[in-house]
FIVOLUM-992836 format. One record per residue (C-alpha): residue number from 0; residue in three letters; x, y, z; chain. Coordinates in pm, 1 decimal, always signed. Example, Ala and Ser with C-alpha at 12.3 -4.5 7.8 and 13.67 -1.06 7.14 Angstrom:
REM residues 2
seq=0&type=ALA&X=+1230.0&Y=-450.0&Z=+780.0&mol=A
seq=1&type=SER&X=+1367.0&Y=-106.0&Z=+714.0&mol=A
***
This chain:
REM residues 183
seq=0&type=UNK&X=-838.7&Y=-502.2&Z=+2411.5&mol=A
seq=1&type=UNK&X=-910.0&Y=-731.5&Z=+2095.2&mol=A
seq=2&type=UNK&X=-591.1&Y=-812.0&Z=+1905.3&mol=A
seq=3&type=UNK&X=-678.5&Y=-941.1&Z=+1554.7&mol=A
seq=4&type=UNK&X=-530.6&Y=-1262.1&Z=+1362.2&mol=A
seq=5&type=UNK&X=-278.8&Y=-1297.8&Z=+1062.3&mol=A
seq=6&type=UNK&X=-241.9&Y=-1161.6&Z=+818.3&mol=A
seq=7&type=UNK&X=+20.3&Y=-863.3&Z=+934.0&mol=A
seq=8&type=UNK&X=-76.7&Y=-548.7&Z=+881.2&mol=A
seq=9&type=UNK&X=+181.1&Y=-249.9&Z=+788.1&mol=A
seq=10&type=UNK&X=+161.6&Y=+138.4&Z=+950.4&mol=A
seq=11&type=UNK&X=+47.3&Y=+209.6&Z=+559.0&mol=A
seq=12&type=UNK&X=-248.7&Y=-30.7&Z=+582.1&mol=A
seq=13&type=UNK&X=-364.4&Y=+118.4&Z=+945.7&mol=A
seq=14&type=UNK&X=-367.3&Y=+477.9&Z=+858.9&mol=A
seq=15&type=UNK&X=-654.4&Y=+384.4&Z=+607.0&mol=A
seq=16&type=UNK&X=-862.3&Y=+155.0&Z=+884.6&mol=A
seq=17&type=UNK&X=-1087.9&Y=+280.1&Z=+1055.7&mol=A
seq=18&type=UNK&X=-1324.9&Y=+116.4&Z=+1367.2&mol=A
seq=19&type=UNK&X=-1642.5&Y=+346.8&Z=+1485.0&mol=A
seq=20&type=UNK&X=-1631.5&Y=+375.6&Z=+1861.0&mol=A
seq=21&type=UNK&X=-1303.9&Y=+212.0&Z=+1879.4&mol=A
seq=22&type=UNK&X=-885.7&Y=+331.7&Z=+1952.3&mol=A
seq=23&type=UNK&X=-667.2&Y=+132.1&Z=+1707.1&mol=A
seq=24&type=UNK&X=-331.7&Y=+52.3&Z=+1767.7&mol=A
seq=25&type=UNK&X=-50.5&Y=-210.4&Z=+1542.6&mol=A
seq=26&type=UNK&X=+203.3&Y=-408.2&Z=+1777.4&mol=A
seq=27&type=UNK&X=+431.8&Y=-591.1&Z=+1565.4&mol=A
seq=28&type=UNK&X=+234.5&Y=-584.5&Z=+1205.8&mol=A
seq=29&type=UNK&X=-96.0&Y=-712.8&Z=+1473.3&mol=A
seq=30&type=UNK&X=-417.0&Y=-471.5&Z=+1472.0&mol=A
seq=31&type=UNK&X=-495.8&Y=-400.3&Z=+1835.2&mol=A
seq=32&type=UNK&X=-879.3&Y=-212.8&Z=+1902.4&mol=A
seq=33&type=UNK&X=-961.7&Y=-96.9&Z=+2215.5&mol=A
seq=34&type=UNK&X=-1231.9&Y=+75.4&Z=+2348.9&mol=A
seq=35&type=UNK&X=-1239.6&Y=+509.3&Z=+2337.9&mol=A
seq=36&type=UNK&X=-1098.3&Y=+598.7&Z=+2663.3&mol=A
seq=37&type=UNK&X=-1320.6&Y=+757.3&Z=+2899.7&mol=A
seq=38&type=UNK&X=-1403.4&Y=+1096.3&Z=+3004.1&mol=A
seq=39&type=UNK&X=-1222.9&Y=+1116.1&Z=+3369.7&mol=A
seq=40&type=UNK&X=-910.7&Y=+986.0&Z=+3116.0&mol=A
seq=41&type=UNK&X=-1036.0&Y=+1227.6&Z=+2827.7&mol=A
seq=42&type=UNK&X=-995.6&Y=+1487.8&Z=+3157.8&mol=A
seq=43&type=UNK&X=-656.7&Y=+1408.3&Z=+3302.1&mol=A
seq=44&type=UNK&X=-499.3&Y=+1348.2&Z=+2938.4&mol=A
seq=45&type=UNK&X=-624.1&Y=+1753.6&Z=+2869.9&mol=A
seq=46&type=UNK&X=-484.4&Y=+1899.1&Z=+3194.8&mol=A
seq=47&type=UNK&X=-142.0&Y=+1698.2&Z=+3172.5&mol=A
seq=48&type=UNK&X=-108.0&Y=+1837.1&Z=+2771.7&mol=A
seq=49&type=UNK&X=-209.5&Y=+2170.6&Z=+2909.8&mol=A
seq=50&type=UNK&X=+17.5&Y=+2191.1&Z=+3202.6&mol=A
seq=51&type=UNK&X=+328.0&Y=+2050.1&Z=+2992.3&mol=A
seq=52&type=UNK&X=+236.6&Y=+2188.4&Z=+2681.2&mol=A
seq=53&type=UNK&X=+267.7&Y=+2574.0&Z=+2838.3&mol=A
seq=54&type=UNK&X=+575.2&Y=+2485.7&Z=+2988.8&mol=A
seq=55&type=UNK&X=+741.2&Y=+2354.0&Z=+2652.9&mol=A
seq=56&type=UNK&X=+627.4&Y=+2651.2&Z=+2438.3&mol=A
seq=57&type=UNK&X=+749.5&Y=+2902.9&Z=+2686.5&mol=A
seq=58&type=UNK&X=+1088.0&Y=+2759.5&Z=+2684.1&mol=A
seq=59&type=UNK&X=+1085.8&Y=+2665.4&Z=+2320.5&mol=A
seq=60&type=UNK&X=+1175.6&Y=+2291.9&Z=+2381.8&mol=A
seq=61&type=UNK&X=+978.3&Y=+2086.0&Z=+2139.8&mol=A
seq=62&type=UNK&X=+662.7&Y=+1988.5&Z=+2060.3&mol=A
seq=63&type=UNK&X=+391.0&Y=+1798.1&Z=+2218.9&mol=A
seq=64&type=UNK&X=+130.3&Y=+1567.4&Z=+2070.2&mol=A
seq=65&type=UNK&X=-261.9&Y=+1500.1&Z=+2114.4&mol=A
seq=66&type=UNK&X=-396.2&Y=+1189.2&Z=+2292.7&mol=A
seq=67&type=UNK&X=-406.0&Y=+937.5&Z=+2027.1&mol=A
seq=68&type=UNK&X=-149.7&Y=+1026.9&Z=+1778.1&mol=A
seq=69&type=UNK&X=+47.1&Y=+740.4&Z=+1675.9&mol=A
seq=70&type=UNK&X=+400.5&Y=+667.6&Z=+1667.5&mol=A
seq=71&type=UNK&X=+587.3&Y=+418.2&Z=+1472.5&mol=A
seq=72&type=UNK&X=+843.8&Y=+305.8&Z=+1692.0&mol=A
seq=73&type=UNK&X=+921.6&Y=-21.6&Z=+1513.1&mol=A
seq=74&type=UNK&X=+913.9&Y=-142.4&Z=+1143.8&mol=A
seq=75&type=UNK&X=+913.8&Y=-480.6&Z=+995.9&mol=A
seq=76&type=UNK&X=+631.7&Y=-595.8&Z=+1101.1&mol=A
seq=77&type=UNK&X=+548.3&Y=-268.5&Z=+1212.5&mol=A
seq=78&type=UNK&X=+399.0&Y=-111.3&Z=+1570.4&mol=A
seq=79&type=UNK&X=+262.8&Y=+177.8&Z=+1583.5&mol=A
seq=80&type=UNK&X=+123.0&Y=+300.9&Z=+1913.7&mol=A
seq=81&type=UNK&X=-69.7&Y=+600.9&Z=+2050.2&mol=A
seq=82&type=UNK&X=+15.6&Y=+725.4&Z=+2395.0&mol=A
seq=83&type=UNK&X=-204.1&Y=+986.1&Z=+2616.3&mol=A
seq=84&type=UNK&X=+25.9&Y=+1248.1&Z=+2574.0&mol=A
seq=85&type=UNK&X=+373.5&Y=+1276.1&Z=+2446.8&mol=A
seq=86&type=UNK&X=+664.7&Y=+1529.2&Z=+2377.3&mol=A
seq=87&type=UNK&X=+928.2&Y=+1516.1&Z=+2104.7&mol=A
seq=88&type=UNK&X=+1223.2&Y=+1710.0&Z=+2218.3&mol=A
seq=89&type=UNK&X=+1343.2&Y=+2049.5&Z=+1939.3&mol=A
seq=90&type=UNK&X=+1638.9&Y=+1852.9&Z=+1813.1&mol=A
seq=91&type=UNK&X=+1416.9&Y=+1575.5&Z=+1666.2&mol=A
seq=92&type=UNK&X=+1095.5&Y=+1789.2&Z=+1618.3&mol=A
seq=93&type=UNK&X=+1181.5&Y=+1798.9&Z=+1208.8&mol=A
seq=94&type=UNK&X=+1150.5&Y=+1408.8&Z=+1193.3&mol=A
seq=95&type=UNK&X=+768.8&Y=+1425.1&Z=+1240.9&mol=A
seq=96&type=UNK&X=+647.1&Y=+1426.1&Z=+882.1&mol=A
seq=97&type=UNK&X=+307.9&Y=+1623.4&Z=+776.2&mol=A
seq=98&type=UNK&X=+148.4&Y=+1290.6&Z=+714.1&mol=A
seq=99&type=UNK&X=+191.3&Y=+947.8&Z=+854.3&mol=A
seq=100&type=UNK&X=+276.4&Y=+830.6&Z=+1165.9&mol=A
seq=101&type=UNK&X=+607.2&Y=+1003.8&Z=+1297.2&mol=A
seq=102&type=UNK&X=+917.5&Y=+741.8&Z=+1248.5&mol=A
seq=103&type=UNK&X=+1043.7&Y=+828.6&Z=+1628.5&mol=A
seq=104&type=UNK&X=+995.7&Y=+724.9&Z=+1995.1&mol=A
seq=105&type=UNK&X=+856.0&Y=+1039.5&Z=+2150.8&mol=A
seq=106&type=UNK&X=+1072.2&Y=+1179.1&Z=+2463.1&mol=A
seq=107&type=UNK&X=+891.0&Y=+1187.1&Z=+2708.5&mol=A
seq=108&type=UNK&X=+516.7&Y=+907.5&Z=+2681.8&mol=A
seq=109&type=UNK&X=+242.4&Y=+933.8&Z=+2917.6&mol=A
seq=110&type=UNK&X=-33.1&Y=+663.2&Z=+2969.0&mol=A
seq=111&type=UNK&X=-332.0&Y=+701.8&Z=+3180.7&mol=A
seq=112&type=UNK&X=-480.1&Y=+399.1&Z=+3337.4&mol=A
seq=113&type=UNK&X=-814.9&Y=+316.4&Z=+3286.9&mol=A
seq=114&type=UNK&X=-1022.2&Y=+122.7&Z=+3431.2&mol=A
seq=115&type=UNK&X=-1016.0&Y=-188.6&Z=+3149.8&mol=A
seq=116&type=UNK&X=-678.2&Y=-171.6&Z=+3159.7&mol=A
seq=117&type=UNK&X=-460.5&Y=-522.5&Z=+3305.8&mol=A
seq=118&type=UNK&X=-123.1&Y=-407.3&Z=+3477.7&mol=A
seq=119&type=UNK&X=+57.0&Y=-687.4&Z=+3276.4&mol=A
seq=120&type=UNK&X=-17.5&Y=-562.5&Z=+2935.8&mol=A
seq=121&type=UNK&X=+16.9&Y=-177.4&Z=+3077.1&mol=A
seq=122&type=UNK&X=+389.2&Y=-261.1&Z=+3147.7&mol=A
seq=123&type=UNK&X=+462.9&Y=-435.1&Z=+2829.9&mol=A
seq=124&type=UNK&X=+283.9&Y=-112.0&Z=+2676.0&mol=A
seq=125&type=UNK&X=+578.8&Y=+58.5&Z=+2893.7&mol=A
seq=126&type=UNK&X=+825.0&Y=-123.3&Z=+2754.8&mol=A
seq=127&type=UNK&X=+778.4&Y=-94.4&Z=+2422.6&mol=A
seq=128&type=UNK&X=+817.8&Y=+290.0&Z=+2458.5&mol=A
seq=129&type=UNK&X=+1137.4&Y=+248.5&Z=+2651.5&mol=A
seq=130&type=UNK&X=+1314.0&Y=-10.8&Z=+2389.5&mol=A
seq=131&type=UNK&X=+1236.8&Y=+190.0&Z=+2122.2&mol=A
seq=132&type=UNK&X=+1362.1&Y=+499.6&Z=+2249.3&mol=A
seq=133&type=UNK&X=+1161.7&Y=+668.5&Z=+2462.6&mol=A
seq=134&type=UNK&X=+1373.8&Y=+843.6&Z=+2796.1&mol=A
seq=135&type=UNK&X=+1092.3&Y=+826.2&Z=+3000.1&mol=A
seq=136&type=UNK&X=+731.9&Y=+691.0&Z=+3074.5&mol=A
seq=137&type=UNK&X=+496.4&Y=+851.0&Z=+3345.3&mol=A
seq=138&type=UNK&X=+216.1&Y=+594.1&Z=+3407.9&mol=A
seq=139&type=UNK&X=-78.5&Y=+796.2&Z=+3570.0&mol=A
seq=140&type=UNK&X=-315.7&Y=+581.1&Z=+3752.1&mol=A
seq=141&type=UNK&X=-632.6&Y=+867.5&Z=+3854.6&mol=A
seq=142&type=UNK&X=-814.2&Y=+582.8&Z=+4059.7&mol=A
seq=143&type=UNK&X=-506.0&Y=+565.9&Z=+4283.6&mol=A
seq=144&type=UNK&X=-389.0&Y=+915.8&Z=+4250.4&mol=A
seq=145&type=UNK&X=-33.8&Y=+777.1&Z=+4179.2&mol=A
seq=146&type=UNK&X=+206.1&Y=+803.4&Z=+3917.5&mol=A
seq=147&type=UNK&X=+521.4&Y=+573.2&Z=+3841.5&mol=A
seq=148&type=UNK&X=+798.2&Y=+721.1&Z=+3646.2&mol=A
seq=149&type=UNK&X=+956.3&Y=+500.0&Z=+3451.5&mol=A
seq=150&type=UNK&X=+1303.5&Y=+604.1&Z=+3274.6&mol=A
seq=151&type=UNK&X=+1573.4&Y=+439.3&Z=+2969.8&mol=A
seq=152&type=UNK&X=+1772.0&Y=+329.3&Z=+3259.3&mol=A
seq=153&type=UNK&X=+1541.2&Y=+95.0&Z=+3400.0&mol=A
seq=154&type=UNK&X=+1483.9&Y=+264.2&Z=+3697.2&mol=A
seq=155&type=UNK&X=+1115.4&Y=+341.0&Z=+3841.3&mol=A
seq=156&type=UNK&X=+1025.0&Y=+541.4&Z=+4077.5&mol=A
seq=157&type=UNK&X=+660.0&Y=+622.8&Z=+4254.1&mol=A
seq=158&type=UNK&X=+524.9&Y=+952.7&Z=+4261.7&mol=A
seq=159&type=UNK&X=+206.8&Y=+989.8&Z=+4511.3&mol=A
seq=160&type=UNK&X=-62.2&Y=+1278.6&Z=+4535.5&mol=A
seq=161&type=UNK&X=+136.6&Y=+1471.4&Z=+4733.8&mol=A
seq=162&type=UNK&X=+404.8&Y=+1417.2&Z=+4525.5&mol=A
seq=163&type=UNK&X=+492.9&Y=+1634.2&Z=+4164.8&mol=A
seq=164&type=UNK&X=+558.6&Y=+1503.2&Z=+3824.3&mol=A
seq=165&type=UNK&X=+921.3&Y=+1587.6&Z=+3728.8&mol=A
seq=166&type=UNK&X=+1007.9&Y=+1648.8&Z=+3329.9&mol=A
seq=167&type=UNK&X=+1406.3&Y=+1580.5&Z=+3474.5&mol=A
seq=168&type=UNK&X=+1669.8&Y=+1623.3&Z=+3196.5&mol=A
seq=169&type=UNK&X=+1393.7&Y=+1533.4&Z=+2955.5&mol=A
seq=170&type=UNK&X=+1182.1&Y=+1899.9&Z=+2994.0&mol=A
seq=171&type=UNK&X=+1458.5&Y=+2090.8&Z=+3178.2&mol=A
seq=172&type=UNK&X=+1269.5&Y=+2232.7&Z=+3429.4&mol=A
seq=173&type=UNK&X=+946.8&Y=+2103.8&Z=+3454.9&mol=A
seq=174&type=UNK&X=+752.2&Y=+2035.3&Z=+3824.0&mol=A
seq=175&type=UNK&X=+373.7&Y=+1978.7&Z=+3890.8&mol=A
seq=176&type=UNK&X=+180.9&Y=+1878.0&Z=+4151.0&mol=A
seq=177&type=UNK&X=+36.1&Y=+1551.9&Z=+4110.3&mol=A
seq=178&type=UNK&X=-309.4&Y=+1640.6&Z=+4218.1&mol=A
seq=179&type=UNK&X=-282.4&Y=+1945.7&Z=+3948.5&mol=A
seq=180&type=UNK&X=-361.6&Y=+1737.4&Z=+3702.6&mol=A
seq=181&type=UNK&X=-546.7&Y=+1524.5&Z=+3869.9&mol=A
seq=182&type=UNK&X=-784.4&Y=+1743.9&Z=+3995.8&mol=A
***
């Protein structure tokens, strides 16, 4: 990850920047690039937005987003960051505009690990979501077939690859295996 120097740039500014080869991301008005993730990640991120995604649409509970869309989940100087996967609940799903970054925590965030990334920056990544809104974060680490579950409360909890993926009161009724979408 290569996080740029003054000036600050706004969620206006990034929409029209563009980096080939690169993932672009603003935390607090500063322009983060990092590398395309791979395609083991590119993998996992597909079968997790399948799995959920067919769960949410049969049950009519929100919307889900592609790897890479980005949320603005602070303003002033702005951040704007893209998860791997994330849901937006029905009751908020009219807030996401038809252009521009959606003004809203997403739900429910997912982030795969990969291999580049450092645990300490991966957490604050976490906590970002969860102070600006987000009710939970599953952290999805393929290399050690583990996820950790992270949730508003504070709480965190480890889910291994025998273990599923609960959506709890966040996608009523939503269980997979681990190793589903690991696989």
């Amino acid at each position: 990850m290569t996080t740029t120097a003054s000036p600050l740039m706004t969620a206006a500014e990034l929409e029209r920047v563009w980096v080939p080869g690169k993932a672009l991301e603003l935390v607090r008005g500063q322009l983060v690039v990092r590398d395309l993730a791979g395609g083991w990640h590119g993998r996992v991120a597909a079968r997790l937005s399948a799995h959920v995604g067919t769960h949410v649409e049969r049950h009519r509970l929100g919307d889900v987003f592609a790897p890479g869309t980005g949320f603005r989940i602070r303003s002033d100087p702005d951040t704007v960051l893209a998860p791997d996967f994330a849901f937006v609940g029905a009751d908020r799903a009219a807030q996401v505009p038809r252009r521009g970054y959606p003004d809203l925590a997403p739900d429910l965030v997912a982030e795969i690990v990969s291999p580049g990334d450092r645990p300490g920056e991966l957490l604050a990544k976490v906590a970002e979501w969860l102070d600006a809104g987000a009710r939970i974060v599953w952290v999805i680490d393929p290399q050690r077939l583990e996820a950790h579950i992270h949730r508003k409360n504070g709480s965190v909890s480890l889910v291994d690859r025998e273990g599923s993926l609960d959506g709890e009161q966040v996608l009523r009724g939503y269980t997979c295996p681990l190793r589903e979408i690991l696989v």
